[in-house]
Backbone bond lengths (Angstrom), bond angles and torsions (degrees), N, CA, C in turn:
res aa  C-N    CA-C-N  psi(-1)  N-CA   C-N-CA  omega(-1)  CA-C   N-CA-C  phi
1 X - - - 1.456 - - 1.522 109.56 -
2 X 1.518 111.22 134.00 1.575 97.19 179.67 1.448 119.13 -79.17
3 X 1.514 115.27 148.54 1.236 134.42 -159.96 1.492 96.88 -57.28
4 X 1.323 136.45 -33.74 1.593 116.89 -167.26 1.572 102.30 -82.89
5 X 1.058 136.14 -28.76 1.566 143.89 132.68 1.340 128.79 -9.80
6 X 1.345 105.08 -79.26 1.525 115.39 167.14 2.114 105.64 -49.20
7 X 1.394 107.95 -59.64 1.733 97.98 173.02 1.138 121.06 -57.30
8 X 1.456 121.66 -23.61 1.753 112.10 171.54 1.137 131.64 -55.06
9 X 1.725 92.66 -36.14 1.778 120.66 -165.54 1.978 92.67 -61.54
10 X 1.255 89.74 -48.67 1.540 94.64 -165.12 1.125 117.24 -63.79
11 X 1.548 109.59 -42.98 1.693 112.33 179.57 1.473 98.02 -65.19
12 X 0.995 151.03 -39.43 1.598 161.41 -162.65 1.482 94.12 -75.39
13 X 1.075 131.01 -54.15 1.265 114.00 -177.30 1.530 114.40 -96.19
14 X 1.363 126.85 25.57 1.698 122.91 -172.56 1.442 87.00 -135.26
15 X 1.733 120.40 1.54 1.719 96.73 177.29 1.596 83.43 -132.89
16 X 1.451 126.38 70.39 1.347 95.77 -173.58 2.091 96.03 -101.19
17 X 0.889 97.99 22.87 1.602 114.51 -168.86 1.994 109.66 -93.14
18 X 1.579 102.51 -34.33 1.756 124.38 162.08 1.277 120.19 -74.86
19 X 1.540 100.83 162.60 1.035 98.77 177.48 1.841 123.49 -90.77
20 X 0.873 125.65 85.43 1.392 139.78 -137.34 1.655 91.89 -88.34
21 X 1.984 111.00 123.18 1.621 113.61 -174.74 1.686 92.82 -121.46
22 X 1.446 113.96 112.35 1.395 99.60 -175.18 1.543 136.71 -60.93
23 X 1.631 94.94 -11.17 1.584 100.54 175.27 2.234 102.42 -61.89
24 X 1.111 79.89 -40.84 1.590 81.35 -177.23 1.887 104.19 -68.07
25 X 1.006 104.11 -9.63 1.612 87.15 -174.32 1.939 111.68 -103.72
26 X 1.438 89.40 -16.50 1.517 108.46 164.46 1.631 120.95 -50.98
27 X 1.754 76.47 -51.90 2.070 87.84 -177.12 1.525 98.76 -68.03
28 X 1.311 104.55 -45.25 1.539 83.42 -165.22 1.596 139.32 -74.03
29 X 1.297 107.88 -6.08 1.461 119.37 155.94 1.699 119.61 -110.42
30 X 1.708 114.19 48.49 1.097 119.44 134.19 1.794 90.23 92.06
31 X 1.536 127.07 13.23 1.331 115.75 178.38 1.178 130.35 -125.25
32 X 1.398 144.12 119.55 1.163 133.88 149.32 2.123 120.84 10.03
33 X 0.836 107.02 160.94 1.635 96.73 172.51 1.796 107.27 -96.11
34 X 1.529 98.01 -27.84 1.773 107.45 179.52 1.083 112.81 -66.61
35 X 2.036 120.28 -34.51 1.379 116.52 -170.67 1.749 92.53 -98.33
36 X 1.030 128.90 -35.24 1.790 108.44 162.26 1.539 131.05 -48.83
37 X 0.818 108.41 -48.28 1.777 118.91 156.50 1.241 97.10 -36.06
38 X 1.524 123.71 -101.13 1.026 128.91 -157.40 1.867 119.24 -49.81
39 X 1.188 118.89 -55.81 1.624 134.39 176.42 1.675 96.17 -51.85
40 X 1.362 116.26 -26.88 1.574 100.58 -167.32 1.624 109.01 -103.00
41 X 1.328 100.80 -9.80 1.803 95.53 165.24 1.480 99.50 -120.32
42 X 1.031 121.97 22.32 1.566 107.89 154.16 1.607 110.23 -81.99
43 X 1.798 113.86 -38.86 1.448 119.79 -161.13 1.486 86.60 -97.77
44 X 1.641 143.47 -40.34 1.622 119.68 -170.76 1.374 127.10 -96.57
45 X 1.766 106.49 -10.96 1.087 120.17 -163.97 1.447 132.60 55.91
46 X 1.572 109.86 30.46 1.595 127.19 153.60 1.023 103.13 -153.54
47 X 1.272 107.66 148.88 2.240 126.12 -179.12 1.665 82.01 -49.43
48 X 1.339 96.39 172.57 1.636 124.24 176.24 1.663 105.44 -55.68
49 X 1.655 103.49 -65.40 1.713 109.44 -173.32 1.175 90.60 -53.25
50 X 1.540 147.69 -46.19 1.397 116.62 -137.30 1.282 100.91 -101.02
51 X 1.673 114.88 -15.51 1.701 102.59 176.85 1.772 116.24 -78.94
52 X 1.827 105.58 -17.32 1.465 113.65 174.50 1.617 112.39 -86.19
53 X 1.050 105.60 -1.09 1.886 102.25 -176.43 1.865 92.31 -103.45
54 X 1.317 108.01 -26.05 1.723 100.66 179.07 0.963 104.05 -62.16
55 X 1.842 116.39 -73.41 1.202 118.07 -172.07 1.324 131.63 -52.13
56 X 1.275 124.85 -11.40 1.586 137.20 -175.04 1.982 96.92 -90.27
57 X 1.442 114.51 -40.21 1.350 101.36 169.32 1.586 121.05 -56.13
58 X 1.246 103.89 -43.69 1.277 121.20 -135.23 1.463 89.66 -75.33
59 X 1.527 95.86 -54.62 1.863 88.04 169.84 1.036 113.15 -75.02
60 X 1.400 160.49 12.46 1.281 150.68 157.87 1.978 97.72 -74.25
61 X 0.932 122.92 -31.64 1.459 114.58 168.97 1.173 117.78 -77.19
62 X 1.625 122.08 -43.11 1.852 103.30 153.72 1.351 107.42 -22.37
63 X 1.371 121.27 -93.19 1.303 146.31 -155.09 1.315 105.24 -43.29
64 X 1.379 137.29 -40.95 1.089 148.47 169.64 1.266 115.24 -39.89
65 X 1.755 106.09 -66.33 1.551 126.64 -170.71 1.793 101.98 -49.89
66 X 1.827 98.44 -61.28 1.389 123.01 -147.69 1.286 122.87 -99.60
67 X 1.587 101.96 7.16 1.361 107.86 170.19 1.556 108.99 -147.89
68 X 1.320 118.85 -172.45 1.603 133.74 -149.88 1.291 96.45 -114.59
69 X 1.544 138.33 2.51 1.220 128.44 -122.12 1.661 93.13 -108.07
70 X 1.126 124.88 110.43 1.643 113.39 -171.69 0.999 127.28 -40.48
71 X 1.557 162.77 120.00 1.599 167.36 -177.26 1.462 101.76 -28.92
72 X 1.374 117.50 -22.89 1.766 97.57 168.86 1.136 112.30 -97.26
73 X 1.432 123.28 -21.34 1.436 112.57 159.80 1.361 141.58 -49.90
74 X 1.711 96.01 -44.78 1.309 126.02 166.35 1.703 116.20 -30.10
75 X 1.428 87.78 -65.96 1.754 119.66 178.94 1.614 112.85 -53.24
76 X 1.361 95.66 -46.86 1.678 89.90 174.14 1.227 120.39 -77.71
77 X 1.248 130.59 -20.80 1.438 134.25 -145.29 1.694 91.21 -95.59
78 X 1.267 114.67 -8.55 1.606 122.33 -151.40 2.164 90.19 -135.54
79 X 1.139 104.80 17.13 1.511 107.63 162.83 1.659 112.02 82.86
80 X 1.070 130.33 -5.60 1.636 141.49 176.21 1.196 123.78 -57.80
81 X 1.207 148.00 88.69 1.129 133.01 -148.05 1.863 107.09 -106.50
82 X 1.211 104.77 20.26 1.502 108.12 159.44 1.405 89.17 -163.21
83 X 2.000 122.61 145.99 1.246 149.68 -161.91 1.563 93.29 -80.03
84 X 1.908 108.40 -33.68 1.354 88.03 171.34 1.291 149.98 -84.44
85 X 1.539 98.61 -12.21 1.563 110.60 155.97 1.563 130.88 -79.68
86 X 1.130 105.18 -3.43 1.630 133.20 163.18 1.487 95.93 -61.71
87 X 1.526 109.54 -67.49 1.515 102.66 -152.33 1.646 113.30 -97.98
88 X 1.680 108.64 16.82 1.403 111.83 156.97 1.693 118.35 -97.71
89 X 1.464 111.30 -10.92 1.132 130.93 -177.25 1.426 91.25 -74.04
90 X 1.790 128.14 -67.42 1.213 136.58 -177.61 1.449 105.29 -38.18
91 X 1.177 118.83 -58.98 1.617 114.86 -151.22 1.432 102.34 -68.11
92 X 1.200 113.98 -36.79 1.541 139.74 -179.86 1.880 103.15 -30.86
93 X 1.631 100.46 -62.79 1.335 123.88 -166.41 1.535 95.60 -76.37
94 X 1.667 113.20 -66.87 1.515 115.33 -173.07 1.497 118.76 -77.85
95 X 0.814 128.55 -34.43 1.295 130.28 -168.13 1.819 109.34 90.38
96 X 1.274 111.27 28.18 1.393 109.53 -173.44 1.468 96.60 178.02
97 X 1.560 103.23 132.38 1.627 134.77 172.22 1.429 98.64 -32.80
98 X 1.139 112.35 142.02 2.092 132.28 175.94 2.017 99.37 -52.88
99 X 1.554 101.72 -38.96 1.346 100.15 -170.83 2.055 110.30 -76.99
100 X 1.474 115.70 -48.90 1.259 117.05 177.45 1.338 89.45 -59.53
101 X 1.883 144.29 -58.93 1.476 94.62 -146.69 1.599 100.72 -76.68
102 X 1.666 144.10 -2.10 0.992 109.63 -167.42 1.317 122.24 -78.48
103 X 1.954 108.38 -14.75 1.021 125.36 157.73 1.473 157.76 -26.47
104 X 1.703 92.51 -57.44 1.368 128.40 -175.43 1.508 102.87 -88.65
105 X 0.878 138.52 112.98 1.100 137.40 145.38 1.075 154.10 -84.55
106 X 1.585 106.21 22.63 1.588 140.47 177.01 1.456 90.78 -80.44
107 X 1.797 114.85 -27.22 1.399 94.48 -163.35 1.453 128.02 -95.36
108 X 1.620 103.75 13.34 1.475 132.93 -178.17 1.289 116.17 -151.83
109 X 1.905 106.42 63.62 1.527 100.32 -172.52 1.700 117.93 -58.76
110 X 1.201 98.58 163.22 1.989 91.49 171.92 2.080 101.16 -84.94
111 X 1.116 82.11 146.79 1.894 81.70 171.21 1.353 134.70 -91.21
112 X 1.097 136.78 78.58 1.628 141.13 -171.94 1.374 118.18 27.67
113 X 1.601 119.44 140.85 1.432 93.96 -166.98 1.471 77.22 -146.30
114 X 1.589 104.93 96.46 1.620 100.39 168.20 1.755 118.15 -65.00
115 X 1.579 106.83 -171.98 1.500 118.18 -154.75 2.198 101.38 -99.01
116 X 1.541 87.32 8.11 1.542 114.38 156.72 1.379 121.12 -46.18
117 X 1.690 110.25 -54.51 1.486 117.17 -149.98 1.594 100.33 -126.53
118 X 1.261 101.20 79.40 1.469 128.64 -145.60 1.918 98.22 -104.64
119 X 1.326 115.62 -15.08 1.498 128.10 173.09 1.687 109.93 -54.22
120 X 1.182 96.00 118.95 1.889 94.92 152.46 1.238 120.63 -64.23
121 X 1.175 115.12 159.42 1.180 141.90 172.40 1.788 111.22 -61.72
122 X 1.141 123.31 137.31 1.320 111.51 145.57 1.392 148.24 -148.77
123 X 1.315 137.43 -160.72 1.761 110.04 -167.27 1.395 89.16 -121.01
124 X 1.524 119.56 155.38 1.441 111.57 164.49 1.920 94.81 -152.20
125 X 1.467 112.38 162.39 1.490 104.00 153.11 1.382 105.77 -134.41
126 X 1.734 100.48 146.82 1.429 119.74 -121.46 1.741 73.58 -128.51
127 X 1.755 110.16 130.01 1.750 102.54 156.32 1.487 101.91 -62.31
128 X 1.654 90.24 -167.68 1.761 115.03 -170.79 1.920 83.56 -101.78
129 X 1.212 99.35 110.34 1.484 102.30 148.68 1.693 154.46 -73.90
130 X 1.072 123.53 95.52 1.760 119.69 -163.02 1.584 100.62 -64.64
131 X 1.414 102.66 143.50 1.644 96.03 -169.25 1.482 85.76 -160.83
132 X 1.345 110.61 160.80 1.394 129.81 165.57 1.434 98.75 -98.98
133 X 1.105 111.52 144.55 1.844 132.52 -179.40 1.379 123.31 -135.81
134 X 1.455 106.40 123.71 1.886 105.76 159.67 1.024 121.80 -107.02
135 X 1.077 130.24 123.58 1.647 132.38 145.60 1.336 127.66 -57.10
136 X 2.134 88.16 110.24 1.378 79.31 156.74 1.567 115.24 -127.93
137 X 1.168 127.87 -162.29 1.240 133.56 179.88 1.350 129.40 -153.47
138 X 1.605 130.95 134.84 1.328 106.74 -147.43 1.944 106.22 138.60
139 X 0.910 138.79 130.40 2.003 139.43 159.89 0.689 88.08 -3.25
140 X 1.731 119.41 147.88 1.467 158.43 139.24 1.474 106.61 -49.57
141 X 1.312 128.30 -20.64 1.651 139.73 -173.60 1.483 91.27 -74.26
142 X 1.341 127.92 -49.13 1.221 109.12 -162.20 1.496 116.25 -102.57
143 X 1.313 121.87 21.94 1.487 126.34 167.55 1.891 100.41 -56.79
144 X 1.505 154.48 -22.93 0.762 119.37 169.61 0.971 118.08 -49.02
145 X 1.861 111.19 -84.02 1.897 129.87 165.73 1.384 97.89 -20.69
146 X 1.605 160.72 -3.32 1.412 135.61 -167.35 1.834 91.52 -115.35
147 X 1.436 125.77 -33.41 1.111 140.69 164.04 1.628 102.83 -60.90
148 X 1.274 142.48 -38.56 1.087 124.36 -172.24 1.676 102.87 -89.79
149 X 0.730 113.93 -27.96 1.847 125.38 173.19 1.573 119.10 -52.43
150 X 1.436 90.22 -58.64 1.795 114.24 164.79 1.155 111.63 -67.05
151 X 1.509 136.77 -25.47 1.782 111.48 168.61 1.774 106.06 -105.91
152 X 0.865 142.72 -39.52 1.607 136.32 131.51 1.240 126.23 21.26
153 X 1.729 99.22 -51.29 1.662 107.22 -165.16 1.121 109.59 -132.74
154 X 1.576 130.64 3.48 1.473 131.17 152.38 1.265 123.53 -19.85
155 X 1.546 135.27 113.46 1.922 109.17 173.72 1.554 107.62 -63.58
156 X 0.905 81.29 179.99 1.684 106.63 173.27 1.476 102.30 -53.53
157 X 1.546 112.73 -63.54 1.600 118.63 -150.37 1.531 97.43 -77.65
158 X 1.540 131.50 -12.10 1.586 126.06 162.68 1.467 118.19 -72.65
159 X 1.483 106.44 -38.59 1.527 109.96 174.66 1.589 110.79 -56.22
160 X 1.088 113.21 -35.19 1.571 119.82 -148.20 2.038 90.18 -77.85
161 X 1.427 114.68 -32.97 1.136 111.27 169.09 1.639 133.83 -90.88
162 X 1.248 79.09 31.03 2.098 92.93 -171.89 1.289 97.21 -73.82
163 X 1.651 114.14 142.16 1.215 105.58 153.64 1.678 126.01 -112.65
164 X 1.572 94.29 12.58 1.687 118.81 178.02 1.423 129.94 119.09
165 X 1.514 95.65 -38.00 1.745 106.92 -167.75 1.509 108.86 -61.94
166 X 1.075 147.75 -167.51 1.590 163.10 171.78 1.143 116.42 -170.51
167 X 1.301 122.26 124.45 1.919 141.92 -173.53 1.248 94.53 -130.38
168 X 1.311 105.79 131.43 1.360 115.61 140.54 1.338 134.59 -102.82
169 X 1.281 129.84 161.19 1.750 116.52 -158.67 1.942 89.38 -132.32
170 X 1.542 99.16 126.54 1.510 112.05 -175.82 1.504 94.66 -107.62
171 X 1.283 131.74 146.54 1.447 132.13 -178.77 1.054 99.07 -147.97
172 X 1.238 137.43 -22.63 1.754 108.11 162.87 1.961 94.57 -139.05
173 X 1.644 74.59 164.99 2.158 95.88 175.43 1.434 113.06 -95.65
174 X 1.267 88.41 118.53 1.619 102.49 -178.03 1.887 109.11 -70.99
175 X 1.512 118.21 23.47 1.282 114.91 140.18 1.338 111.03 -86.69
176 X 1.254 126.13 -34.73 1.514 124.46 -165.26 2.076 109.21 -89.90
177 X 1.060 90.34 -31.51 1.856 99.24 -163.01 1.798 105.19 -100.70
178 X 1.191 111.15 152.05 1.561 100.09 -176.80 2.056 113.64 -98.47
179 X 1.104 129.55 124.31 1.412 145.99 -152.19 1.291 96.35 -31.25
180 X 1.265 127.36 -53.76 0.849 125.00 -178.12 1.839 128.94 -58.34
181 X 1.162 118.41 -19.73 1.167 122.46 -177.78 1.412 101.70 -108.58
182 X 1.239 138.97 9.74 1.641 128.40 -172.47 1.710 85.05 -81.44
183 X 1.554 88.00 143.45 1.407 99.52 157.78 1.372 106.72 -120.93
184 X 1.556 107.52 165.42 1.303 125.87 -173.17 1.744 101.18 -160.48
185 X 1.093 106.81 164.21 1.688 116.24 -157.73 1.752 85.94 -145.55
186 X 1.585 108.66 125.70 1.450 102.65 139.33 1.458 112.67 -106.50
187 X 1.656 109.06 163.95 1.365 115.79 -162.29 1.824 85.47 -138.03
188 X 1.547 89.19 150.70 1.460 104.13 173.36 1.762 99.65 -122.89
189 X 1.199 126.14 121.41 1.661 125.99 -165.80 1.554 97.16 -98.11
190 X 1.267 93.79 122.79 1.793 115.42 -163.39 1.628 95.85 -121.36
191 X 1.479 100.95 164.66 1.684 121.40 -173.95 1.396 105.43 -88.18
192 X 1.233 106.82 -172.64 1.387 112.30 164.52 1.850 148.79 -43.46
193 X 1.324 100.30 -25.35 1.416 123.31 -179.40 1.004 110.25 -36.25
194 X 1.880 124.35 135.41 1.150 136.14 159.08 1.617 125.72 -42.78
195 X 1.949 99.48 104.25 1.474 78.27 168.81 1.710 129.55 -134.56
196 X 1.531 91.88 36.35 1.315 120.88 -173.06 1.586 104.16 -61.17
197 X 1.365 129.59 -19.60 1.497 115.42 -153.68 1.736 70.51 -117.86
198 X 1.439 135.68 -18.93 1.469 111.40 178.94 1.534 109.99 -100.70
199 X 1.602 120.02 75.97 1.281 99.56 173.96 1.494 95.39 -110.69
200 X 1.044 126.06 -14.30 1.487 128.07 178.93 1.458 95.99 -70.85
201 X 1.074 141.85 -45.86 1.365 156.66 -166.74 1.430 120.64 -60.93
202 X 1.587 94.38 -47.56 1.391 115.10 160.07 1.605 123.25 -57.36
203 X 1.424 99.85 -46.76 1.715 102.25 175.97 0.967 121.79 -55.73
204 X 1.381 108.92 -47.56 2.039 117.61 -151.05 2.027 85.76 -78.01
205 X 1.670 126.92 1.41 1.535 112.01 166.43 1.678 89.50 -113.40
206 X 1.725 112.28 39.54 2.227 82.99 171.88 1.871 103.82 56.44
207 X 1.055 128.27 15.07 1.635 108.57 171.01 1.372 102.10 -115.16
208 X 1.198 113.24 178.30 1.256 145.76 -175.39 1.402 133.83 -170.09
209 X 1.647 120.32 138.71 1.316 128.88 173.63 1.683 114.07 -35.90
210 X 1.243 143.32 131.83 1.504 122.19 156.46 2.051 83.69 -152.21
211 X 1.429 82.56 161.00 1.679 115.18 169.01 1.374 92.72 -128.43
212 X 1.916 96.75 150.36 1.446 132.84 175.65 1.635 112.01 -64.05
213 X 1.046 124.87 -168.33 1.870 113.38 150.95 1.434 72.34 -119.07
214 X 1.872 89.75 147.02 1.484 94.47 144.36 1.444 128.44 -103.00
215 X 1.407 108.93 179.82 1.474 106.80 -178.92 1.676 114.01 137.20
216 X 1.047 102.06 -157.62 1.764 98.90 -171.12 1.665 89.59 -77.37
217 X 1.720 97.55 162.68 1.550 132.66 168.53 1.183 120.08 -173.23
218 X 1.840 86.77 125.79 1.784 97.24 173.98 1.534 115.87 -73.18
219 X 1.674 128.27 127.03 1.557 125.12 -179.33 1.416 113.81 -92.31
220 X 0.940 99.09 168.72 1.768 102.82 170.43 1.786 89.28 -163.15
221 X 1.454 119.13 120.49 1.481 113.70 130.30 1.423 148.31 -40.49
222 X 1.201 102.80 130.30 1.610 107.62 175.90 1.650 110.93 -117.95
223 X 1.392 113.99 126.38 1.537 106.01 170.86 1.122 97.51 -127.55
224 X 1.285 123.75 123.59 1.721 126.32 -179.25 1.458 126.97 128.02
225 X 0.979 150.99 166.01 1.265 161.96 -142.52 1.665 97.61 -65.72
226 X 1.520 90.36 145.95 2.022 81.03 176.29 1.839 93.80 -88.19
227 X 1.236 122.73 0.60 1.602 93.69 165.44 1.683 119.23 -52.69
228 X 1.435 100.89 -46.70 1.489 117.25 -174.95 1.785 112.30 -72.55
229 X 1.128 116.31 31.03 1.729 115.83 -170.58 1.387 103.81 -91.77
230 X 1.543 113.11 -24.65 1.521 111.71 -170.57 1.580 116.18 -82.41
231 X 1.838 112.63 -20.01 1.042 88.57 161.94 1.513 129.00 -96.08
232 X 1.871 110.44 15.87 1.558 100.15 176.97 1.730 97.68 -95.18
233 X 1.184 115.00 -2.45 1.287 103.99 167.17 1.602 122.42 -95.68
234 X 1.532 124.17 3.99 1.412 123.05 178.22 1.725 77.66 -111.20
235 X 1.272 163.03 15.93 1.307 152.86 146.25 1.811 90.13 -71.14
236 X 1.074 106.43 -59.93 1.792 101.08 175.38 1.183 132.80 -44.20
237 X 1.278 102.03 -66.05 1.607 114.34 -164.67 1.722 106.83 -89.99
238 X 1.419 112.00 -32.21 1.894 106.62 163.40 1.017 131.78 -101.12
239 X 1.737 110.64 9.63 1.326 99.20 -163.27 1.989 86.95 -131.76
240 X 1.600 102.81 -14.10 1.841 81.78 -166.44 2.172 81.09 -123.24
241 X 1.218 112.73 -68.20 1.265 99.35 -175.71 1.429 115.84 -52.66
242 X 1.174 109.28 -30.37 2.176 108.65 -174.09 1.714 97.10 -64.75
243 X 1.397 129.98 -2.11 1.320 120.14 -178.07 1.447 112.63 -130.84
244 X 1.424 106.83 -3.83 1.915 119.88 172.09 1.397 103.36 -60.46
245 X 1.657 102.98 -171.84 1.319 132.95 177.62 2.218 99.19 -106.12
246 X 1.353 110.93 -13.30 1.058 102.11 -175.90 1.582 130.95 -112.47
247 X 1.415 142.49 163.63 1.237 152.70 -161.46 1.152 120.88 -110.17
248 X 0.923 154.52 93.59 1.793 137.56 147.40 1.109 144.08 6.18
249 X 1.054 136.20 101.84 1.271 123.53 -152.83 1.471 90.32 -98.61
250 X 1.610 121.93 -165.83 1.453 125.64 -133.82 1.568 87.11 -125.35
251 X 1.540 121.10 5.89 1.517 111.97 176.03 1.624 113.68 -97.61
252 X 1.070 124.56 -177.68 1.382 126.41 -158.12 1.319 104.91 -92.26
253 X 1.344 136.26 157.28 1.366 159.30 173.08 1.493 110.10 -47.47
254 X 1.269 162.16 109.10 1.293 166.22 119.45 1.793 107.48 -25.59
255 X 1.680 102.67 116.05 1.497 109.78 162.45 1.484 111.11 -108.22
256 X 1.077 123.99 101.46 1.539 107.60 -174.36 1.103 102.69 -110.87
257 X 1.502 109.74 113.92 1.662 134.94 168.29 1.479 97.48 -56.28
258 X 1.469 106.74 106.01 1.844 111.08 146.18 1.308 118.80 -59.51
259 X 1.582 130.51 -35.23 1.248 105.41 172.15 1.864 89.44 -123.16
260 X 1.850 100.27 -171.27 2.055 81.88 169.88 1.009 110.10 -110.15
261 X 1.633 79.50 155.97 1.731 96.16 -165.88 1.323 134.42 -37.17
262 X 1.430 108.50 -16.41 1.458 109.84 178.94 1.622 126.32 -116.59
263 X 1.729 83.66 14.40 1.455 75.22 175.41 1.854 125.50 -114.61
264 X 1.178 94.84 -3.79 1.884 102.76 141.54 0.916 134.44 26.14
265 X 1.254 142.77 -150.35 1.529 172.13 -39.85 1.659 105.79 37.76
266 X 1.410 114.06 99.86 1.578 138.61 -178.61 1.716 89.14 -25.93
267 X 1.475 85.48 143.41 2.168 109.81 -164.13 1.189 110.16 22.32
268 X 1.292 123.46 53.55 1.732 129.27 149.74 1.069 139.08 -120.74
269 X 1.590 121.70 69.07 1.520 125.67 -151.56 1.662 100.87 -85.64
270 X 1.602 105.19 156.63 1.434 111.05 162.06 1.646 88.15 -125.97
271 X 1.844 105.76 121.90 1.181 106.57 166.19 1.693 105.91 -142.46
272 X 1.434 107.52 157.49 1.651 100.87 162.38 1.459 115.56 -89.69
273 X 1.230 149.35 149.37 1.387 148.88 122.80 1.187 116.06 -62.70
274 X 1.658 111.49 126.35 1.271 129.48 175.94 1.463 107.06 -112.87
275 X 0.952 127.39 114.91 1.433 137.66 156.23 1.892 130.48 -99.82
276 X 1.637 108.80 89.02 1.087 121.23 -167.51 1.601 113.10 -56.49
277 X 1.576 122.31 129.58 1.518 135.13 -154.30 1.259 108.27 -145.37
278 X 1.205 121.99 120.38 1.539 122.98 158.75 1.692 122.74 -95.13
């Protein structure tokens, strides 16, 4: 993916709180508005507005589900500058007002949670991790094959700064978002090394610079196939945060591989889920 691409993605998702005009976001990573258009639905497969008006819904239904935060808050916090264009935007996507779906809960069932996933919950605070990241996009089914892709094609000069760990970054719920559009990021957590002169370097492999947030996170273990991840994450999110004192914050999901992913016994992951909480 080309590198002024990959920085859009980021500025697009680290200002989704502004009022964001894409001619201005064109200039600022070095493009024409004709060659942003085009370069940015060749690599995401939606124009700029329509991949920043998804993602701004999409997390406004996180926030909805997983937090307390009133529907005009919601709206602002996510760049809306009236609740009522918030909630024609919503209906647009859901087919139902910001307030019924947070309501309904037909419209975000929890997913079965056999006598399997028997782990507590727990709290930790987590530094900011430096990591190399790919984007991909596409089912939660195929995060194995996207993990084997992502260590496969690492260069040399990223390996050489490994310091071992592996995260993956979940940003939306595939109750709320459609399979095809979930994104997910694997990350390889690297040291200090200069990598200011490789960001071009980084592109032409799809990676990119990113940091973690730090701060508190609720864990949950996973031992077992990532088919089975969704129900150690509805043990989390419906069964221990849906009954806390705490909220979700608006950054992405932490998978932290205890061992890596590929080095196993084929579909047998040991990972933590981190779910970032204030």
């Amino acid at each position: 993916m080309d590198a002024r691409i990959l920085q859009a993605l980021d500025l697009m998702e680290s200002r989704m709180d502004r009022d964001l005009n894409v001619d201005a976001l064109a200039a600022e990573v070095g493009l024409s508005l004709f060659h942003f258009h085009r370069l940015f639905a060749r690599s995401v497969g939606e124009t700029p507005a329509e991949y920043l008006r998804r993602i701004r819904i999409d997390g406004a239904a996180l926030r909805l589900r997983w937090t307390r935060e009133p529907v005009g808050t919601v709206a602002g916090a996510l760049g809306y500058t009236s609740q009522a264009a918030f909630t024609r935007a919503f209906r647009e996507r859901y087919g139902v007002t910001p307030l019924q779906f947070r309501k309904d809960s037909r419209l975000w069932p929890p997913l079965p949670v056999d006598g399997r996933l028997h782990h507590a919950a727990t709290e930790r605070n987590a530094p900011s991790y430096r990591c190399v990241a790919r984007r991909f996009f596409g089912s939660l089914k195929f995060v194995p094959q996207r993990w084997r892709t992502f260590v496969d094609e690492l260069p040399e000069f990223v390996r050489s700064l490994s310091l071992g760990p592996c995260i993956g970054l979940v940003y939306d719920d595939p109750r709320f978002t459609p399979p095809e559009q979930i994104r997910y990021d694997c990350c390889l957590v690297i040291g200090d090394g200069d990598l200011n002169a490789d960001a071009i370097r980084l592109a032409r492999s799809n990676l990119r610079e990113f940091r973690t947030r730090p701060g508190r996170y609720v864990c949950q273990p996973h031992h077992g196939g990532y088919i089975d991840v969704g129900k150690s994450y509805s043990r989390l999110l419906d069964h221990w945060i849906a009954s806390s004192s705490y909220s979700l914050t608006e950054d992405p999901a932490l998978e932290w591989y205890e061992t890596p992913p590929l080095a196993g016994p084929t579909g047998v992951l040991d990972i933590v889920l981190m779910l970032p909480v204030r």
